[in-house]
N, C-alpha and C positions, 0 to 999 in steps of 0.2 A: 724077086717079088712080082705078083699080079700088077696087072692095073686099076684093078678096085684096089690092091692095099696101098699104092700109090697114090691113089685117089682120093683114099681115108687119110691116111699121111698129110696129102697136102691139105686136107682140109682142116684136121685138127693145127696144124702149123700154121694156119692163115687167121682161125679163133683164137688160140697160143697170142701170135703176135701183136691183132686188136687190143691181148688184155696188156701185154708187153710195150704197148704203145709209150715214144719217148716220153721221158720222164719230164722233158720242158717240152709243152704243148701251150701254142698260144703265145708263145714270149713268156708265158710264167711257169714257175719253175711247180711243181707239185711237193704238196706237203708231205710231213713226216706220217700223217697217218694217211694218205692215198697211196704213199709206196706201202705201204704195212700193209694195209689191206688187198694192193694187186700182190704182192707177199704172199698173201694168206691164200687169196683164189689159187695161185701157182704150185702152195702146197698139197689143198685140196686136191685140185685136179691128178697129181704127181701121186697120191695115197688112194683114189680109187680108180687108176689107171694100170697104175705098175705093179707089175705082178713080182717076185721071186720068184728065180731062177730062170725068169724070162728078162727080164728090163734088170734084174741086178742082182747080186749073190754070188756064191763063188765059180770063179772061172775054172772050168774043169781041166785037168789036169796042175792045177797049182798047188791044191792041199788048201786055198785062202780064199 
Protein backbone atom coordinates (compact mmCIF):
# COMPACT_ATOMS: atom_id res chain seq x y z
CA UNK A 1 0.00 0.00 0.00
CA UNK A 2 0.88 3.92 -0.49
CA UNK A 3 1.27 6.23 2.17
CA UNK A 4 -1.74 8.19 1.43
CA UNK A 5 -3.84 4.77 1.81
CA UNK A 6 -1.93 4.23 4.97
CA UNK A 7 -2.64 7.52 5.88
CA UNK A 8 -6.56 7.04 5.12
CA UNK A 9 -6.33 3.76 7.04
CA UNK A 10 -5.14 5.32 9.97
CA UNK A 11 -7.36 7.92 9.97
CA UNK A 12 -10.44 6.25 9.58
CA UNK A 13 -9.18 3.71 12.41
CA UNK A 14 -8.51 6.50 14.74
CA UNK A 15 -12.56 8.13 13.94
CA UNK A 16 -13.54 4.07 14.17
CA UNK A 17 -11.99 3.96 17.69
CA UNK A 18 -13.40 7.54 19.13
CA UNK A 19 -16.96 6.01 18.25
CA UNK A 20 -15.57 2.44 19.76
CA UNK A 21 -14.57 4.25 22.76
CA UNK A 22 -14.62 1.98 26.04
CA UNK A 23 -17.75 1.00 27.03
CA UNK A 24 -17.09 2.15 30.86
CA UNK A 25 -16.20 5.82 30.48
CA UNK A 26 -16.07 7.93 33.64
CA UNK A 27 -16.36 4.95 36.14
CA UNK A 28 -19.95 4.45 34.54
CA UNK A 29 -20.85 1.89 32.73
CA UNK A 30 -22.91 3.07 29.36
CA UNK A 31 -26.40 2.16 28.81
CA UNK A 32 -28.25 -0.32 26.70
CA UNK A 33 -29.29 2.16 24.26
CA UNK A 34 -25.74 4.18 23.91
CA UNK A 35 -24.20 0.64 23.03
CA UNK A 36 -27.22 0.32 20.35
CA UNK A 37 -26.71 3.33 19.02
CA UNK A 38 -22.63 3.22 18.72
CA UNK A 39 -24.04 -0.29 17.22
CA UNK A 40 -25.94 1.39 14.64
CA UNK A 41 -23.14 4.17 13.67
CA UNK A 42 -20.64 1.00 13.20
CA UNK A 43 -23.16 -0.58 11.06
CA UNK A 44 -23.81 2.54 9.02
CA UNK A 45 -20.36 3.22 8.56
CA UNK A 46 -19.54 -0.88 7.49
CA UNK A 47 -22.85 -0.48 4.69
CA UNK A 48 -21.56 2.72 2.93
CA UNK A 49 -17.94 1.77 3.11
CA UNK A 50 -17.71 -1.77 2.03
CA UNK A 51 -17.95 -2.55 -1.07
CA UNK A 52 -18.40 -6.52 -2.65
CA UNK A 53 -15.84 -8.24 -3.85
CA UNK A 54 -13.50 -5.69 -2.31
CA UNK A 55 -14.02 -5.75 1.57
CA UNK A 56 -16.18 -9.19 1.37
CA UNK A 57 -17.60 -11.94 -0.91
CA UNK A 58 -16.41 -14.92 -2.36
CA UNK A 59 -12.64 -15.76 -1.98
CA UNK A 60 -11.54 -16.74 -5.35
CA UNK A 61 -10.75 -19.78 -6.11
CA UNK A 62 -13.00 -21.44 -3.26
CA UNK A 63 -16.32 -21.78 -5.27
CA UNK A 64 -17.89 -19.93 -1.64
Amino acid sequence: MTKEWNDIIDKEEDELNSILAPVVTNHQIATTEEIIQRVAIIQDVMKRVMQEGEHFGVIPGTGS
